[in-house]
C-alpha positions in Angstrom: 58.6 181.6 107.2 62.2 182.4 106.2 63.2 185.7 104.1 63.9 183.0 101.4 61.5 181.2 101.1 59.2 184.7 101.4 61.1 185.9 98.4 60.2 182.9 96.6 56.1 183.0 96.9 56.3 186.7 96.0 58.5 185.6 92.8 55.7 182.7 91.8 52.9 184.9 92.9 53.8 187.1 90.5 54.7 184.4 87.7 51.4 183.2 88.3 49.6 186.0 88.0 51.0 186.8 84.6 50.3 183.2 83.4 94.5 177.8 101.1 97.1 177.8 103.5 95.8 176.8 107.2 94.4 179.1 109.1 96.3 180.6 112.1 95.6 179.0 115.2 93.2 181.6 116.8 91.3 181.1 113.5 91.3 177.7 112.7 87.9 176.2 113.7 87.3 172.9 115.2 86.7 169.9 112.9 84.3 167.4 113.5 85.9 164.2 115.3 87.6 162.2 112.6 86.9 158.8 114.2 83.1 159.5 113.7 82.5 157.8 110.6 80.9 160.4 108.1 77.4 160.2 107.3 74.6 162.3 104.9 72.1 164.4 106.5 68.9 164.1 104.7 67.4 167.6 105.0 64.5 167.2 107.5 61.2 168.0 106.6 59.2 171.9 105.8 56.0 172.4 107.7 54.1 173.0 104.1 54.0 170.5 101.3 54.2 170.7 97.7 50.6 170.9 97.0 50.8 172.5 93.6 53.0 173.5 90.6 53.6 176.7 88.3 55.0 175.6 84.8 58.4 178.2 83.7 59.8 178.0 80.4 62.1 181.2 80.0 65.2 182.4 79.2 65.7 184.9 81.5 66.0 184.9 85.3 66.5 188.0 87.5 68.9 188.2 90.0 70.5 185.1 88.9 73.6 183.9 91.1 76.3 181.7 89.6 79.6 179.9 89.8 82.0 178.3 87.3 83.7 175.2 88.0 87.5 175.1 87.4 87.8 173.4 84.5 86.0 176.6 83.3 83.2 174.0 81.1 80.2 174.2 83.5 78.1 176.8 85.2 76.1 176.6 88.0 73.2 178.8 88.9 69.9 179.2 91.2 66.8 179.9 89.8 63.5 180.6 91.6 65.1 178.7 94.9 66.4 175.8 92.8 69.8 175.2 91.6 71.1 174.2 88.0 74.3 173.2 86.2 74.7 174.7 82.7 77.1 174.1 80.0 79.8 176.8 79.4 78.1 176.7 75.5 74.8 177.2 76.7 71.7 175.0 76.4 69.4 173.4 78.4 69.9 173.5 82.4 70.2 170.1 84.3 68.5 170.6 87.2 70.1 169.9 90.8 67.5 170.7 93.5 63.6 171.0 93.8 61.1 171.5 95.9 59.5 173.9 98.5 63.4 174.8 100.1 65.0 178.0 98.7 68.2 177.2 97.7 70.7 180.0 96.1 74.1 181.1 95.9 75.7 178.1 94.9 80.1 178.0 94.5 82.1 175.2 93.2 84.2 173.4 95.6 88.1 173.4 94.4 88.2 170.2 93.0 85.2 170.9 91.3 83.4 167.9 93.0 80.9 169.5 95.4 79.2 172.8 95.8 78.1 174.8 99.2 75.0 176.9 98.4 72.4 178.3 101.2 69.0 177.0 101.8 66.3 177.0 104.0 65.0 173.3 104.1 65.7 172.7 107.7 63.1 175.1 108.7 65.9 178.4 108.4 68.6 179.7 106.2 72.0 177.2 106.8 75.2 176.3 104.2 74.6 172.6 102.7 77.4 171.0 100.8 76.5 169.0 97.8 78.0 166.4 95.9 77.1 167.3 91.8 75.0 163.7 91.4 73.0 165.1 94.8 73.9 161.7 96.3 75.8 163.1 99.3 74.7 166.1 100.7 75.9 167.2 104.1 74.4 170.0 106.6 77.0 172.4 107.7 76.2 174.7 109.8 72.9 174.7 112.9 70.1 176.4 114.2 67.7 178.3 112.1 67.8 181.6 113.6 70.4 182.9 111.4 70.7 184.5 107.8 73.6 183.2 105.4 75.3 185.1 102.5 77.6 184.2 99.9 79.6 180.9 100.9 82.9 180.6 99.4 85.5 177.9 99.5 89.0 178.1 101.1 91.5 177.6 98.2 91.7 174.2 100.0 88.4 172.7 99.9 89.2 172.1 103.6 87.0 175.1 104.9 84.0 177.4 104.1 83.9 181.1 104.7 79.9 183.2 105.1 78.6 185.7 106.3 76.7 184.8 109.3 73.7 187.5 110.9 71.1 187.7 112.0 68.9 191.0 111.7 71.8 193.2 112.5 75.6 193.1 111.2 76.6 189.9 109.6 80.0 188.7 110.0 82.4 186.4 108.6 82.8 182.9 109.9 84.3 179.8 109.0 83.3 176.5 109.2 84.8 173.1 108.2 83.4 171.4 105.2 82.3 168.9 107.5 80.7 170.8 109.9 81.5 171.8 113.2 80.9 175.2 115.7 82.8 177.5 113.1 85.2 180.6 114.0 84.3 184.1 113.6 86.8 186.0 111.5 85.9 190.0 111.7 85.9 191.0 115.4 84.9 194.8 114.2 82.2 196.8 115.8 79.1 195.4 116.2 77.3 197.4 113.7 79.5 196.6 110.9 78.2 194.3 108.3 81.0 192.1 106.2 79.8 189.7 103.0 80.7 188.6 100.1 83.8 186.7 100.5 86.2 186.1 98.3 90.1 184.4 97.9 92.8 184.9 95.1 95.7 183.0 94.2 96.9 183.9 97.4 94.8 182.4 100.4 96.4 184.5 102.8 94.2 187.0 102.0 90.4 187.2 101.9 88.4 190.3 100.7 85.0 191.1 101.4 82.4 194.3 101.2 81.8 196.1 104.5 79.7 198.9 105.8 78.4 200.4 108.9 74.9 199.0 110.0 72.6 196.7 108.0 70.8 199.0 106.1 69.1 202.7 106.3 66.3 204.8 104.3 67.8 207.6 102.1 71.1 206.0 102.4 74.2 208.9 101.9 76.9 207.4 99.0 79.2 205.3 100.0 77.8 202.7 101.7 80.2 199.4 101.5 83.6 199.7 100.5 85.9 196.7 100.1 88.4 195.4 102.6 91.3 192.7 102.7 91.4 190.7 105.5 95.3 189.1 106.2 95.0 185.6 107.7 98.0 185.6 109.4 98.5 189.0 111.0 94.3 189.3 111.4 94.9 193.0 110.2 92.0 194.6 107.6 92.7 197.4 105.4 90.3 199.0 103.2 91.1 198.8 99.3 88.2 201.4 97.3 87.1 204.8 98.2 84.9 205.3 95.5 81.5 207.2 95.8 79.3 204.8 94.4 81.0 202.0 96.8 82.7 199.1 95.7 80.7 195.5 97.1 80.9 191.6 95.8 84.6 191.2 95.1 86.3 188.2 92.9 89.9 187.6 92.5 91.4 186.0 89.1 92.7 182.9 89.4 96.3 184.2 88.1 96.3 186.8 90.9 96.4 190.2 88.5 92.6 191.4 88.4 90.1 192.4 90.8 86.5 192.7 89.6 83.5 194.2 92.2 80.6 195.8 91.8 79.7 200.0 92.5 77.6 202.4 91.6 77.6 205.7 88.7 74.9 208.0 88.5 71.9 206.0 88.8 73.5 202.5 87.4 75.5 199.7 88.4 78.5 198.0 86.8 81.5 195.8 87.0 84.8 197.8 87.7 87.8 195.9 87.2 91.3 196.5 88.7 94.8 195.6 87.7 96.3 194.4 91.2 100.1 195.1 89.9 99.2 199.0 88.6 96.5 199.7 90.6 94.7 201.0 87.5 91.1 200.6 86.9 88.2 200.9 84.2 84.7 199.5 83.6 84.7 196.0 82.5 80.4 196.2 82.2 78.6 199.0 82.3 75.6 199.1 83.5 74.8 195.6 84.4 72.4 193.9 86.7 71.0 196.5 89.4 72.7 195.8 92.8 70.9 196.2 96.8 73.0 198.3 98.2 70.3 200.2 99.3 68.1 197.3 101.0 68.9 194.6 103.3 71.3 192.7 100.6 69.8 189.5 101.9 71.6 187.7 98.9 74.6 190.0 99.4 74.5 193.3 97.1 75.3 191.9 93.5 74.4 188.0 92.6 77.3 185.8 92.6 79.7 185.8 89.8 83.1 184.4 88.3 86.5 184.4 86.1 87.4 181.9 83.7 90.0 180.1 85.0 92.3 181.6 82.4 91.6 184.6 84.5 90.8 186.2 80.4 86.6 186.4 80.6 84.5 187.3 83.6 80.8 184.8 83.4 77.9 187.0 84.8 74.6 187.6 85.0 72.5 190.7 84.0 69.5 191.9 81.8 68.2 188.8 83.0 71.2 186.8 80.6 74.2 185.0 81.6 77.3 186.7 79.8 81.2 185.5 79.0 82.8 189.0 79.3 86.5 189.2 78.3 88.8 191.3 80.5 90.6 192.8 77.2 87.2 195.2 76.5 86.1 193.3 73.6 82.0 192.8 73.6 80.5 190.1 76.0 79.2 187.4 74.4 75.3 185.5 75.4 75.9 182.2 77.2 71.9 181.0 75.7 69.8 178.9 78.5 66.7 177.9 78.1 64.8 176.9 81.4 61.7 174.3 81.3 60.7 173.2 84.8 58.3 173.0 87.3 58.6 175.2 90.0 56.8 173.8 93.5 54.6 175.9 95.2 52.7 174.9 98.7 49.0 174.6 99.4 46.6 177.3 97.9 45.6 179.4 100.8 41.9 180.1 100.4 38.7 180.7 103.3 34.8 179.9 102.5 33.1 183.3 103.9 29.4 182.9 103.6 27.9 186.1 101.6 24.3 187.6 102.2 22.1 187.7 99.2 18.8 188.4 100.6 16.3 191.0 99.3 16.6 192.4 102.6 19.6 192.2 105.2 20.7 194.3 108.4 23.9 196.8 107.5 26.7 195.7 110.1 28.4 199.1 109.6 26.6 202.8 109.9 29.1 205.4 108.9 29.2 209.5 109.8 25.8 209.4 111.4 24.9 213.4 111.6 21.0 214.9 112.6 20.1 217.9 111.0 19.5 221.0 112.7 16.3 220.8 114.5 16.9 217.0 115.2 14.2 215.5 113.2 16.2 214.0 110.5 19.6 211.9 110.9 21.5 211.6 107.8 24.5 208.9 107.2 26.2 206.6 105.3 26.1 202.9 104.5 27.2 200.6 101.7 28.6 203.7 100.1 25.4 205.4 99.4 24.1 208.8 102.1 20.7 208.3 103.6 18.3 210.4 105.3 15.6 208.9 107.8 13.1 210.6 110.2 14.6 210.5 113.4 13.6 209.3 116.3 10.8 207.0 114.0 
């Protein structure tokens, strides 16, 4: 059973017990053969069915991850391993994908047409592309070995950049919309971990959250940092050096802010940098709390995104979806309400037959001791202490 599709019985368990430019040649990976006529993959089959149901009407959702489309007027966002669109107003979400696959971490293509999002339903984690009507959806990347975080478009649409791991450092690749083998973009040591992509207005340059090895008890502050990766040189250099780490980047669409997530004192928030003065302040303090100190299997903060006026920042936290304005005045509530049925598979239960006879032979004697003069033998069973004449 995948990590994401774990995550997701512990999450209904619980529910149900409370009722750009090209790349440079040594980068640019291999598209599929363009006289191949292009054709759907219809995600193959899980080993479990959807045997049952759990009933959710809420409106809130931890760790919800979400995307804006560039016309700024619809949201989408994952919910319990199944993705929805929203209006930008708020209402009621139109659902995208059910079933037993976890799907999360869903981004808007450029034109707004399609969305790439990670999901399980080949029997492990892999990128999908998706058209919005669900009609056309194409299998990206292979294998089911490997773990996937935070897919984000080249300012294209021609490409996809993830973080690709397995149990030890992820890395980024990039793969063709269409598929294909991919290219590996960070050549660092083997125990650094790179995720959370992200491009600008300029798509020579991609930043992204790094630190040394995939995670560690009592982590020591910092653990990521951000780095800027240059597409046509290959060169990285580091932009924070804060104490409480700096991890999930996104880039304005006008090119002058920087938002990412770190930590203060014992809380999270959402710092925000002016890329022309280099000055910085909070933009949300605290906000949703982040996994820097785990395995950040759905990278360390969920997904979030600027309006394309580059004024407002749409995030999630306090279990609420939020349009916060980059000029310090108060975030406003983007309202949801979420109805649906959420899939669960078979209900796992064994028929053990119990003893209920007057009399019955104990199958476990604990702490047998004799006494002294080794005519009595005392011990326990069934949680009560006994004493019998011993040998008789």
């Amino acid at each position: 059973m995948s990590e994401l599709r774990y995550r997701r019985w512990c999450v209904v368990g619980m529910l149900w017990a409370l009722g750009a430019t090209s790349l440079v040649a040594q980068d640019r990976p291999t598209p599929p053969d363009s006289s191949t006529p292009k054709k759907a993959l219809a995600p193959l089959p899980l080993p479990l069915d959807a045997a049952r149901s759990v009933h959710l009407a809420t409106s809130r959702v931890s760790w919800l991850s979400l995307d804006l489309s560039p016309d700024g007027q619809t949201i989408v966002f994952d919910a319990l391993g199944d993705l929805y669109t929203l209006p930008i107003t708020g209402g009621s979400p139109t659902r995208l994908t059910s079933g037993l696959a976890f799907d999360g971490q869903p981004r808007f293509s450029p034109d707004g047409e399609r969305i790439v999002f990670v999901s399980d339903r080949s029997g492990g984690e892999n990128l999908w592309i998706m058209s919005l009507d669900g009609q056309d959806t194409v299998q990206v990347t292979k294998g089911n070995a490997n773990l996937y975080h935070s897919p984000e478009w080249s300012p294209d649409g021609e490409f996809v950049v993830a973080s690709k791991g397995s149990r030890g450092g992820a890395k980024l690749w990039m793969y063709h919309r269409d598929g294909g083998g991919g290219a590996q973009l960070d050549n660092q040591p083997t125990n650094q971990r790179s995720i959370g992509a992200a491009f600008g207005n300029d798509p020579r340059y991609l930043y992204y959250a790094y630190r040394t090895g995939d995670h560690t008890y009592n982590a020591v502050f910092p653990t990521y940092e951000l780095g800027v990766y240059d597409r046509e040189t290959g060169s990285r250099t580091a932009v924070t050096s804060r104490y409480g780490g700096g991890f999930r980047p996104a880039l304005s669409p006008d090119g002058a802010w920087l938002a990412y997530g770190s930590r203060h004192d014992a809380n999270t928030g959402l710092r925000l940098r002016d890329l022309q003065t280099g000055e910085e302040r909070w933009l949300a303090y605290p906000i949703q709390r982040d996994d820097i100190e785990s395995r950040a299997t759905r990278d360390a903060l969920p997904g979030y995104s600027f309006t394309p006026d580059s004024r407002a920042v749409v995030l999630s936290y306090d279990g609420k979806i939020w349009r916060v304005p980059v000029d310090g005045t108060p975030a406003a509530e983007i309202p949801f309400s979420l109805d649906t049925e959420v899939a669960i598979g078979p209900e796992v239960r064994f028929a053990y037959r119990v003893e209920d006879s007057v009399q019955f032979t104990a199958r476990q004697v604990r702490d047998a001791v004799p006494s002294p003069d080794g005519s009595q033998l005392a011990f326990s069973v069934l949680g009560s202490l006994y004493v019998m004449e011993w040998p008789s």
